[in-house]
C-alpha atoms as one frame of an Amber mdcrd trajectory, in Angstrom:
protein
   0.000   0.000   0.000   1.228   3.454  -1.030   1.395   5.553   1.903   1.286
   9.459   1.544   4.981  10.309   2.006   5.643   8.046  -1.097   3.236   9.452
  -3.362   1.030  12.738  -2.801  -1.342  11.252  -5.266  -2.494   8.477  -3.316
  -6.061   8.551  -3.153  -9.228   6.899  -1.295 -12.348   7.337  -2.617 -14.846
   9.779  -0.979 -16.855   9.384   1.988 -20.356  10.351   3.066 -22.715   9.436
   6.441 -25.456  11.748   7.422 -24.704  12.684  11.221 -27.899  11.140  12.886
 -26.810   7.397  11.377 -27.385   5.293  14.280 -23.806   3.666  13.176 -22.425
   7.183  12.173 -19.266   7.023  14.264 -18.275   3.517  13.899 -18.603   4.207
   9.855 -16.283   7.413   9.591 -14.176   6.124  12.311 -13.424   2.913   9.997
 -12.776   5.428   6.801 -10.526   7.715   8.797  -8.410   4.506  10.318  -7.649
   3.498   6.898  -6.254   7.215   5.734  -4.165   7.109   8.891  -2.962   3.595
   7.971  -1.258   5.634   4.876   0.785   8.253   7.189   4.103   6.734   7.338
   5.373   6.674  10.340   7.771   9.284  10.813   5.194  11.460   9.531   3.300
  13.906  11.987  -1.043  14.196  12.329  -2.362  17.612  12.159  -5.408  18.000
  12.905  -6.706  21.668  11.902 -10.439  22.712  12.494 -10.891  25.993  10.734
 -14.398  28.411  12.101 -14.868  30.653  14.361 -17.221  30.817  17.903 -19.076
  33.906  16.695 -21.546  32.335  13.766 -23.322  29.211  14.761 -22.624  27.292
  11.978 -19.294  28.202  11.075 -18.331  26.931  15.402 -17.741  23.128  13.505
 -14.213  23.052  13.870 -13.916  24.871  17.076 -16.494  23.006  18.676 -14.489
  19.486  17.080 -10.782  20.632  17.969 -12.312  21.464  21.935 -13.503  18.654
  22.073 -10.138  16.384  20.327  -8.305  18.347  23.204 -10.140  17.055  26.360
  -9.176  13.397  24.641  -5.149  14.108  25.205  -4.466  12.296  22.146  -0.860
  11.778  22.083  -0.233  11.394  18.557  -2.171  14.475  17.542  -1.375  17.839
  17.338  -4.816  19.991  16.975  -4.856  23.574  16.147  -8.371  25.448  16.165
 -10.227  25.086  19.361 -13.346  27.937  21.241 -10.670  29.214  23.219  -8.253
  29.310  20.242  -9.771  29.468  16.594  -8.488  29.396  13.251 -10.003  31.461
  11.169  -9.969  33.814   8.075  -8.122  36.492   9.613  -5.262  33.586  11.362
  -5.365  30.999   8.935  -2.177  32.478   7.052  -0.421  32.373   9.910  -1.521
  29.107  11.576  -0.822  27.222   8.018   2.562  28.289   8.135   3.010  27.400
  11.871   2.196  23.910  10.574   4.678  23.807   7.887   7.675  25.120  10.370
   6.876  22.925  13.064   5.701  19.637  10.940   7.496  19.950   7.731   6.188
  16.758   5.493   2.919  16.234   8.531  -0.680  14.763   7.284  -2.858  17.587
   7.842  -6.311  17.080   8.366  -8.278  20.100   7.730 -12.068  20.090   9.062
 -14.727  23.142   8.238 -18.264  23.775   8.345 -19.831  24.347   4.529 -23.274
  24.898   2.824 -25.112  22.893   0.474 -28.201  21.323  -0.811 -31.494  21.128
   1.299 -30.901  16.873   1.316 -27.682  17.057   1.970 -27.787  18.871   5.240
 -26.244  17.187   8.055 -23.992  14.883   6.003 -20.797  14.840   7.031 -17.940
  14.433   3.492 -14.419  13.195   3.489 -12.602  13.584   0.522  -8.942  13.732
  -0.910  -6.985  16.960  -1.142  -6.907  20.403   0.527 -10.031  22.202   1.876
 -10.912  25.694   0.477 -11.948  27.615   3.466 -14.753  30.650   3.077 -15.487
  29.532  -0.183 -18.732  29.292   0.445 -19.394  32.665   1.894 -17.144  33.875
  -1.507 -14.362  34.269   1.031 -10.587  33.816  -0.959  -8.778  31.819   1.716
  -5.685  29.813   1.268  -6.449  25.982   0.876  -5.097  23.672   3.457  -4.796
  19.741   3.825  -3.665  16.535   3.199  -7.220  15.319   3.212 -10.713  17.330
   4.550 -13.949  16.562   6.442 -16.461  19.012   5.467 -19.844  18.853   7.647
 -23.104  20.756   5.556 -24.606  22.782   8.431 -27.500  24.165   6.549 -28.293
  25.104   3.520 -26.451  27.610   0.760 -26.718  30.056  -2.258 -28.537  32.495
  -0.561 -27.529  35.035   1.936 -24.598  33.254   3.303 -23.748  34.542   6.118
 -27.096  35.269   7.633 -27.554  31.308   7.278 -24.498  30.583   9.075 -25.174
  33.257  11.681 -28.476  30.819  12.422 -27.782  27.512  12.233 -29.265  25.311
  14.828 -26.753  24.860  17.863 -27.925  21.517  18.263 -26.892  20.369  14.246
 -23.435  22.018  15.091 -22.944  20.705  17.967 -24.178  17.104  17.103 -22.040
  16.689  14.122 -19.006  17.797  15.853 -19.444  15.019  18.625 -19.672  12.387
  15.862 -16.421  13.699  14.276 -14.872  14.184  17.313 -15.181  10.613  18.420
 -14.462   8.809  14.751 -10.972  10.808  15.207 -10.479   9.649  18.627 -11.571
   5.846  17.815  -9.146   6.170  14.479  -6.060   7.849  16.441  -6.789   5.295
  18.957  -6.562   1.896  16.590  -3.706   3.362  15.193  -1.848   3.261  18.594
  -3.487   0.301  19.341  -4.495  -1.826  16.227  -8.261  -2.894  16.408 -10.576
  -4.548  13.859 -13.270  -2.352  12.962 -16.686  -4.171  12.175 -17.654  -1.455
   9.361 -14.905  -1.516   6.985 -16.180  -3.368   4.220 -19.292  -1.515   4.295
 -19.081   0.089   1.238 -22.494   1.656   0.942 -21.250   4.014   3.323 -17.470
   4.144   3.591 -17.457   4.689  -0.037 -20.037   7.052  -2.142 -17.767   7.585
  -5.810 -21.439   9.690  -6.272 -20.607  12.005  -3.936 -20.060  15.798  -4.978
């Protein structure tokens, strides 16, 4: 298996679970284990949840990197928390932070986004960099390895006012089922674990996906 020091182009396919999925966890927790199977092990994991506390929808990542903290991974390092976010005006700075203090790391970049009506509440993995603020027509510098994206509510109209009032409870919902699939990954890394949903495929993998 081609890990991701050995070739930048190695690739899983796309992921998608709506956030209420009774085996929501266990299903993203099984994708993400088999992207950290690919770090090599020299390499560092980054974990860097991108929002800020003052819009409702956009406190994803804040609300997700809080909560990574409390876990003490030791094999994590997670930038973006309430007390501490990353955001639009920091990002710049925190990206090259990253690259100073883990030259050649895995980053994994998390941020709230907008979509379709039927899509809200899905939570997306996919390859390659997120583009932060591009749904509020925001030009931010794209960041990561790989992303999780979680749809908080619907977009194409009035952006920010929709972000501004999101439900808490959506927000706050999806970040505890990211949270704990990148605890339960980090964790069977350190520890090697079978997980029951990894051949799963009509959830693991969605090629459909968008």
């Amino acid at each position: 298996m081609k890990r991701y020091d050995e070739n930048p182009e190695v690739s899983l396919p796309p992921f998608k679970v709506e956030y209420q999925h009774g085996t929501a966890i266990n299903r993203l927790s099984a994708h993400l284990y088999e992207r950290f199977l690919l770090k090599a092990d020299e390499q560092d994991l980054v974990v860097l949840c991108i929002g800020t506390d003052r819009s409702t929808g956009d406190a994803l990542g804040p609300l997700i990197g809080t909560k990574l903290k409390t876990y003490y991974l030791e094999h994590i390092t997670v930038y973006g928390s309430l007390e501490a976010p990353v955001h639009a005006v920091n990002l710049g700075e925190h990206i090259a932070q990253i690259e100073t203090k883990h030259p050649n790391a895995l980053i994994v970049a998390i941020d709230a986004c907008l979509g379709q009506f039927q899509h809200v509440g899905c939570i997306n993995v996919s390859d390659g960099p997120v583009k932060p603020g591009a749904g509020v027509k925001k030009e931010l510098p794209a960041v990561g390895t790989f992303h999780i994206t979680g749809i908080v509510n619907v977009g194409g109209f009035m952006e920010y006012f929709v972000l501004q009032n999101t439900r808490l409870h959506i927000v706050m919902s999806m970040a505890e089922v990211i949270a704990s699939a990148i605890y339960q990954a980090a964790k069977g890394i350190e520890q090697p674990i079978a997980f029951p949903w990894q051949d799963s495929s009509s959830y693991l993998r969605d090629n459909s996906m968008s």
